[in-house]
Structure formats: C-alpha cells, structure tokens
C-alpha positions in Angstrom: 76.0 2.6 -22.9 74.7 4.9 -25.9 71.1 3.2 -25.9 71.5 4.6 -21.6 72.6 8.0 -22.1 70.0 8.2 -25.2 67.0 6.9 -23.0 68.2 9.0 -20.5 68.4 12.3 -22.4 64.8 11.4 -23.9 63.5 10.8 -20.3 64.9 14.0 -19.3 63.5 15.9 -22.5 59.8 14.7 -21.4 59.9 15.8 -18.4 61.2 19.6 -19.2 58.3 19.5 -21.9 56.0 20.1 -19.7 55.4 22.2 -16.4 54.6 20.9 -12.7 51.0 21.5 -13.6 50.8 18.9 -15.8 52.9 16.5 -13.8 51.0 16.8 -10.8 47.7 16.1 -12.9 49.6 12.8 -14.3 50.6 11.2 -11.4 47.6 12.1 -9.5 45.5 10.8 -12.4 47.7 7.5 -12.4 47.2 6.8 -8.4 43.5 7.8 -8.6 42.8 5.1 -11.1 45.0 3.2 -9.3 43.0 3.4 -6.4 39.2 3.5 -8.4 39.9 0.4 -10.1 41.3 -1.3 -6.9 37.8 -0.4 -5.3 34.9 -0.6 -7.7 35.5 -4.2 -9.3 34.7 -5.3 -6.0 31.8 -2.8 -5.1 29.3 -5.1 -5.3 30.8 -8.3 -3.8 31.8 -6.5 -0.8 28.5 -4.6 0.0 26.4 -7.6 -0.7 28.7 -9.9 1.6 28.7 -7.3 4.4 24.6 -5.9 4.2 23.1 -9.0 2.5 20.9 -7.4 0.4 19.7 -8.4 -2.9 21.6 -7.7 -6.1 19.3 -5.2 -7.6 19.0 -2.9 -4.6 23.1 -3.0 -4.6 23.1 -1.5 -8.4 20.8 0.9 -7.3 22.6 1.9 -4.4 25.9 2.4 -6.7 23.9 4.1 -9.4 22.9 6.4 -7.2 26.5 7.9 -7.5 25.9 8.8 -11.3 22.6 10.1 -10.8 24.2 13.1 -7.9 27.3 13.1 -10.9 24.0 13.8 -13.5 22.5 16.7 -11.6 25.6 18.2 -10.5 26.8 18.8 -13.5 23.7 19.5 -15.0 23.0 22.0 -12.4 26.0 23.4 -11.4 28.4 22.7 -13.8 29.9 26.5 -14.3 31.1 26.6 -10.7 34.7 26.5 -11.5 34.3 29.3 -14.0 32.9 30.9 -10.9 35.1 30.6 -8.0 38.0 29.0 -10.0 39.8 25.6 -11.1 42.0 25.0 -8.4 39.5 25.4 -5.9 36.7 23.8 -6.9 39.2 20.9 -7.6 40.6 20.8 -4.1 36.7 20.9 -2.5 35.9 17.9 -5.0 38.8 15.9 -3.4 37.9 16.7 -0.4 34.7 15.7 -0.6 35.4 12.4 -2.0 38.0 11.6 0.9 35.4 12.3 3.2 33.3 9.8 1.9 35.8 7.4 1.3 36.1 7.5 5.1 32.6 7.3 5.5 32.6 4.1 3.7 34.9 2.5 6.1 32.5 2.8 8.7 29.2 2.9 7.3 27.3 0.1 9.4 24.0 0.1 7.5 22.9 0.7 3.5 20.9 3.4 4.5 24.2 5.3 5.7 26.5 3.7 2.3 23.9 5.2 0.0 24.3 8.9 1.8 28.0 8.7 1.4 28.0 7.1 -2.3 25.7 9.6 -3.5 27.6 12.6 -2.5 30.5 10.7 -3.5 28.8 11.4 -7.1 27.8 14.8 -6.4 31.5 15.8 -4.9 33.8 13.7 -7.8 32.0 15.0 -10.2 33.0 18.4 -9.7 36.6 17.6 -10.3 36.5 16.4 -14.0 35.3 19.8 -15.7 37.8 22.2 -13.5 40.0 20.0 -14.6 39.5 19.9 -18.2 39.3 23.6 -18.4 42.9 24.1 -16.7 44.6 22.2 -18.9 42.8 24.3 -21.9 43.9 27.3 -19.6 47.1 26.7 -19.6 48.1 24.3 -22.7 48.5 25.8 -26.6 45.9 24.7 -28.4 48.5 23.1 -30.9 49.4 20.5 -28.2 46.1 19.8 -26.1 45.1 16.5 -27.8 49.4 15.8 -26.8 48.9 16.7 -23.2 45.2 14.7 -23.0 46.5 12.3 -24.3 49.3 11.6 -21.7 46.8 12.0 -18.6 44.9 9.6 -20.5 48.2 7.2 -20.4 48.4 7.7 -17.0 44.7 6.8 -16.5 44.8 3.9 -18.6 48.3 2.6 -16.9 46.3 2.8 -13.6 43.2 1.2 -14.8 45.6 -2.0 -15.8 47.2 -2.2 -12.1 44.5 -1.1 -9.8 42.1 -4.8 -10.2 45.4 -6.9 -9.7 46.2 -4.8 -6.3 42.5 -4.6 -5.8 41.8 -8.8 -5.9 44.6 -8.8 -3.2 43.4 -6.4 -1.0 39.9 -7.8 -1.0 40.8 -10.7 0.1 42.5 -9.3 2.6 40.5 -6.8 3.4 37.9 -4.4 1.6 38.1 -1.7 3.9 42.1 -1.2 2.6 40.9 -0.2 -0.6 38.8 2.9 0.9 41.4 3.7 3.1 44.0 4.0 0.3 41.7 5.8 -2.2 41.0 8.3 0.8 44.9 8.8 1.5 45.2 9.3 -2.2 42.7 12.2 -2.7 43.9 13.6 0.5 47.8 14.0 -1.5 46.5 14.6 -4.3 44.7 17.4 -2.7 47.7 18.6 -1.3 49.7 18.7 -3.9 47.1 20.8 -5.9 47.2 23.2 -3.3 50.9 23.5 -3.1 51.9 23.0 -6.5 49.1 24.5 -9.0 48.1 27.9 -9.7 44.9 29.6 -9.7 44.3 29.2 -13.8 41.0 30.9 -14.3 41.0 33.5 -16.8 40.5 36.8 -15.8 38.2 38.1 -18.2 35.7 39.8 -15.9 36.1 42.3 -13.4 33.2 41.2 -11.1 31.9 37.8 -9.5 28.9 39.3 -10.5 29.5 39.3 -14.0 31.0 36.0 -13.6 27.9 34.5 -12.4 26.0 36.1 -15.0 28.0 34.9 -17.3 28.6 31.2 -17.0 24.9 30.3 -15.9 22.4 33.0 -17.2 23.5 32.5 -21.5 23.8 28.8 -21.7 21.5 28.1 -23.2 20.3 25.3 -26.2 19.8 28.5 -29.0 22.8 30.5 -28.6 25.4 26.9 -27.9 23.3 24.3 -29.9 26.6 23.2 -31.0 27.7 21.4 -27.6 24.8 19.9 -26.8 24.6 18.5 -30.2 27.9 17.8 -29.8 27.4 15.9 -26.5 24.6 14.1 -27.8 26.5 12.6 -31.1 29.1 11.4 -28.3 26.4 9.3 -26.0 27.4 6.2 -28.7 30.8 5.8 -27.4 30.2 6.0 -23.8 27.4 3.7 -24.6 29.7 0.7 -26.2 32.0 1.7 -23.3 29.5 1.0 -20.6 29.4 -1.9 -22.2 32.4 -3.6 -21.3 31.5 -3.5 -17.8 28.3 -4.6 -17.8 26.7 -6.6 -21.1 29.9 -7.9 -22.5 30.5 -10.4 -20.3 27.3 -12.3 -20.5 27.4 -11.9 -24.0 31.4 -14.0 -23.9 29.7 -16.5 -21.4 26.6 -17.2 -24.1 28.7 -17.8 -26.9 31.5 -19.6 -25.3 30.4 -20.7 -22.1 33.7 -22.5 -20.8 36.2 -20.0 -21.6 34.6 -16.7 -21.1 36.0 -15.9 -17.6 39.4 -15.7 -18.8 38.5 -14.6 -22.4 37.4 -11.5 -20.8 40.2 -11.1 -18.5 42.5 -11.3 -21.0 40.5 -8.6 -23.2 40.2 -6.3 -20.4 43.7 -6.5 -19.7 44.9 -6.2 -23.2 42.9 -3.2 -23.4 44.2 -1.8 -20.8 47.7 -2.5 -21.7 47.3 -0.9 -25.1 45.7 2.5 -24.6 48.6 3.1 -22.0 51.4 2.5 -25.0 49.6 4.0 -27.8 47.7 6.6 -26.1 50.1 9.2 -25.7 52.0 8.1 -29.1 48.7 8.7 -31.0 47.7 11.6 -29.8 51.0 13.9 -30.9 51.1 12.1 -33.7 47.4 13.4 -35.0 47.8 17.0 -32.8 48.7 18.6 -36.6 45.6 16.7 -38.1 42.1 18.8 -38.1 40.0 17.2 -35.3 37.3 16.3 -37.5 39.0 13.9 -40.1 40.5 12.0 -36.8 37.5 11.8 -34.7 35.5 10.3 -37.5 38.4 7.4 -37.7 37.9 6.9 -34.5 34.5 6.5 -34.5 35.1 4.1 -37.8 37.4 1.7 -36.2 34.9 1.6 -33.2 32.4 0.6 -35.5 34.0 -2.0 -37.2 35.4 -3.9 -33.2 31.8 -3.4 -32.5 30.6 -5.5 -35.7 33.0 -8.0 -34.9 31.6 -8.6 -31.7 28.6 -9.1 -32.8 29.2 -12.0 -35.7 32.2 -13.4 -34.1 33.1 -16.3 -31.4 36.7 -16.8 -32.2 39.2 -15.5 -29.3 41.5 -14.6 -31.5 39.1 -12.0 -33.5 37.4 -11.1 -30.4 41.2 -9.7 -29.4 41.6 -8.0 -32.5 38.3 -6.3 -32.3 39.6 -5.2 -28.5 42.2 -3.8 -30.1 40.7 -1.6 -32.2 38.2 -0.7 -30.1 41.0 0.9 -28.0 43.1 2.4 -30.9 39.7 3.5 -31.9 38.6 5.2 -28.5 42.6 6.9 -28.7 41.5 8.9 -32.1 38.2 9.7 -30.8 39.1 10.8 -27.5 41.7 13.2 -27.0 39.9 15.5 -30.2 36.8 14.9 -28.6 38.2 16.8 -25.5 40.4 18.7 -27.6 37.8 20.4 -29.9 35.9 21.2 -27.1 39.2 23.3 -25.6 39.3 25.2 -28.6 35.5 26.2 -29.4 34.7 26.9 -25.6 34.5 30.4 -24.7 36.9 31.5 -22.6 35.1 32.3 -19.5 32.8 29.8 -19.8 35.4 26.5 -20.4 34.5 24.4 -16.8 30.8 25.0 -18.0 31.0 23.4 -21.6 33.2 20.4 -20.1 30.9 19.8 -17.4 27.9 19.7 -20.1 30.2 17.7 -22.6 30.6 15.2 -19.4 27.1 14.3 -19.1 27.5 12.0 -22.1 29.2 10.1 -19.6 26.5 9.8 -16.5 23.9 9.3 -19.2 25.3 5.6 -20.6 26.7 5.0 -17.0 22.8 5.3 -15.7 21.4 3.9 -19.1 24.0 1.9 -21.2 23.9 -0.9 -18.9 20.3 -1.1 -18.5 19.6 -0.3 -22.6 22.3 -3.2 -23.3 20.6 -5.5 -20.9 17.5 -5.2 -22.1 18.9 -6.1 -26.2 21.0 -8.8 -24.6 18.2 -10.8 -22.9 15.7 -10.3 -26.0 17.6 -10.2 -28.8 20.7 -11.5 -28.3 24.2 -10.3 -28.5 24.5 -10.2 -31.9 20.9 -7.8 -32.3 23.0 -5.8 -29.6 26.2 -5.2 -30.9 25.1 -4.3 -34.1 22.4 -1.6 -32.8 25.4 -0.2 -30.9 27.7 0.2 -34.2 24.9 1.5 -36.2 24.5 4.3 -33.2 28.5 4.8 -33.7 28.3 4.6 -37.1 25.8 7.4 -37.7 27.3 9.9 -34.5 30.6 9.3 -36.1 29.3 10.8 -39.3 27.3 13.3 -37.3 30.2 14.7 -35.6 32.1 14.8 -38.9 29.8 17.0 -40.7 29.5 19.5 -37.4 32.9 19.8 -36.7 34.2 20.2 -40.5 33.4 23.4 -41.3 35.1 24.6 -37.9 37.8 23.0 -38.4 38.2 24.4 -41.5 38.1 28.2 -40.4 40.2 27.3 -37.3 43.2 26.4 -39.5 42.6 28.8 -42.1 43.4 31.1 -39.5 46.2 29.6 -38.3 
C-alpha cells in the first residue's frame, strides 16, 4: 500500500513539474514516432510492391524528402523567429497531414515523389520552432532535463511503432498513412488550443525581425555554430548507420543469425534510451555541457570500435548499449548548449542550421557507409567512423570549454 501511495505521489510530482506546454510536446512526440516508425520501416517494401520499380529509383524517391528537409532549412530556417513558433509549427503539421493523405491515393511515382518531397520541405519546418520554444520557455538550468524527456518519449515510440507497423502492413499499408495523418491533424490541434505564442518579443517591427534573423547569419560573425554543426555530422553519421550499413555488415560476419541479431539490437536500443534517457539527462543538467558531450562522444567511440573487431552477439549488445548511453550524454547538451549560446531572437534560426547535421548523413551517411562496406569491409568502416567521433568529440570539447567556463562563472 506505501510503495502505491509513494508511486502515486511521484507520478503526481512529475506531472506538476512541468506545464501543458511540455506535455503536449511529449505525448505528441510519443504518437508521432509512434506513427513514423509504423510507416517508414516499410517504405520501401510497400512502394516497390505497389509501382514495381527498381530498388534504386525507390531510395531516390524517399531521399528526395531529405534533400526539400536540406534546403528548407538551409534556406529558410529563421521563419519561426519571423512569424512565430507556434505557427510555423501548426503549418508544418499541416503540411505533413496533407501529404500523408496524398500518399493514400497517390496512383503513380511521379505523384508519391511530389508529395514525399514536400513532405520533407513541410516536416522539416517543425523541428527548429520547436526546439526554440522549449529554450523559450524552459530555464536554462533544466533544458538538457526537459530534452531529455521528449527524447524518452521519442525513443518509447520508436520501440512500439515497427511492432504496430509489421501488423498493419500486412493488413494494409495504407492504415499507416491514415493514422500518421490523424496524428498530425491532433497534434495540430492541440498546439493550437493548448500552446502559446512563445516568440520573444525583442523587436518592435516584422521589419526588424526579418532583418534580423536572415540578413547577419552569417559564417564570420556565428562561426561557432556552423563549426559546431560540423563537429556533430560524426554522430548522425554512425546513426545513419544503423539503418542502412549495419545490417549487411551483421549478415557478412554472421550470416545465419543476423536477422534476429539485429532485431534484437534495434530493439534493445530502443528500450534503453527510453529508461535512461530522461534519468541521464537531470542527472548531468548541473555538469558543464562540455565535459559531458565529450563522454558521450567517448563511449560512442568505443561501441563503434567494437563493431568493428567483434562477431560475438553478446559484445555486439554491449557495444549497442553504449552506443545509446553514449548518444543520451551527447544529445540533450548538444541541444542544450545550443539553447543557451543562441541569441535570443534568432533561436529557430541556429536550431534549424544545427539540424542540417541531420539531412546531411541522412543524404550521405548511407551512401559514404556503403561505399566503405562493399570495398573495405566492415571492419575499414567502423573504424573510419570512430576515428571521425573520436576527433569531433575532442573538437567539440575544446570549442565549448572555454564557454562553459564563463557561463558558470556567471552563474
């Protein structure tokens, strides 16, 4: 009855903690991924059984969605520091419901590719709005707490979306865009009925907004982020990975068991970042950013190595381990540093720059890992990948040190 009432009271104590705003963003995070993971594990399979086209022009077709996520944040990154988080938010989601829809009655490849590609253009928008709210809104103290929970929820719905997903294909694919387009619809919804307009009102004018966000970003006066972006490519890189390399390399080096070897890894991985994630991140909030990121980037390094010298499943699921634990450090500071360091009007701007790391290895990891895979083996790969984390790791230690330090002198 005590261990009740006491997991009870803490239940109730989490939720107080923290305001609608971040609630909505959690459980709309959780269904989303719910609903991504439920879809795009079965992309391919279901466009090549429905339009019979080749493999190659299928990946093509899907890549074309981070190529419009590329440019548009390139481009126009800065638009919610324009015209606002909230509603640059709700026009992403509405966007990507519309061409959810589309999907479901797309009869040719020609007509898919228009509605995957500004799929990426629309979804894209979302991430750096939403980014900047929560560094609108949350003390800087407990950021890398409150990313690290949407994270949990991400994670959580990463680990249930294929399961769901497997069942609904074989029932029928077209479920899967109807659901992810009823999700974004709520989601949308509840965004519009439940968040605030959190856009910092720093400038009197659009025209000075404008001015702002686009005209003085550039490489010599923020150098830092794009350096900063840059030294982060190597973990979307091993990331990209996972999806794409990793399991031909399982099915070289053992070729009877690699199906469920990488199930299993996937899964664990999944299961993990949505226990620890939240855990580890307030437990390293009062650490500076720099000392965790680099043992993050250290424990990445060291999964990657045993990847490449290993064929035991036993290691391998160690090394996915802390891979993950790794990628928790890493993560949340990442994200977090860049909330504290951004300028104030110009937040949604430096997310949607810092995103890019992202559509580059989601364009190029794949491709990169392929080519290191089929020449050199997976052993050659794996290892040019943890010397690449190796050295950003150390890269982003030495930029963000000296920051740090001011940041907490001042504190």
């Amino acid at each position: 009855m005590r261990s009740l009432i006491s997991f009870k009271s803490k239940t109730i104590s989490i939720w107080k903690r923290y305001d609608v705003t971040i609630w909505v963003r959690f459980f709309g995070t959780f269904l989303t991924k719910v609903a991504q993971f439920m879809m795009y594990p079965f992309l391919i399979l279901y466009l090549t059984q429905k339009f019979n086209a080749s493999l190659p022009l299928i990946t093509a077709i899907i890549g074309l969605e981070s190529i419009a996520g590329f440019l548009m944040n390139l481009l126009f990154g800065g638009l919610s520091d324009r015209f606002g988080r909230k509603s640059i938010m709700m026009l992403s989601l509405a966007v990507q419901s519309f061409c959810l829809i589309g999907f479901i009655f797309s009869n040719s490849l020609l007509i898919f590719a228009f509605f995957i590609t500004l799929l990426g253009a629309g979804s894209y928008m979302f991430f750096p709005a939403a980014n900047a709210q929560i560094a609108d809104i949350v003390p800087e103290n407990r950021r890398a707490e409150v990313y690290s929970l949407l994270r949990t929820g991400s994670m959580i719905g990463m680990a249930i979306g294929p399961m769901i997903g497997l069942m609904v294909f074989n029932a029928n694919p077209v479920y899967s865009f109807a659901f992810f387009a009823f999700v974004s619809i709520c989601y949308l919804y509840l965004i519009w009925r439940k968040l605030p307009e959190t856009l910092p009102k720093t400038y009197e004018s659009i025209e000075n907004k404008i001015t702002t966000s686009v005209n003085k970003l550039s490489f010599g006066e923020h150098k830092r982020l794009f350096i900063f972006t840059f030294l982060a490519i190597p973990t979307s890189l091993i990331s990209s990975q996972t999806w794409s390399t990793l399991p031909l390399h399982l099915k070289n080096i053992m070729p009877l068991d690699y199906g469920w070897i990488y199930s299993t890894l996937l899964t664990t991985g999944s299961i993990i970042s949505a226990l620890l994630q939240f855990w580890i991140g307030k437990r390293t909030e009062q650490y500076k950013s720099h000392n965790v990121i680099f043992v993050g980037y250290t424990l990445a390094t060291f999964a990657v190595l045993i990847f490449a010298f290993v064929d035991s499943f036993f290691l391998l699921l160690f090394a996915q381990v802390l891979l993950v634990v790794g990628s928790i450090f890493y993560g949340t500071h990442l994200d977090k540093s860049i909330s504290i360091w951004s300028p104030v009007d110009m937040r949604g701007r430096y997310f949607s720059i810092f995103g890019l790391h992202w559509r580059v290895s989601e364009g190029a990891g794949p491709f990169l890992g392929g080519i290191l895979l089929s020449q050199f083996g997976g052993t050659v790969m794996f290892l040019f990948f943890s010397i690449l984390l190796f050295l950003g790791g150390l890269g982003q230690y030495r930029l963000l040190k000296n920051l740090d330090t001011k940041l907490y002198v001042l504190k």
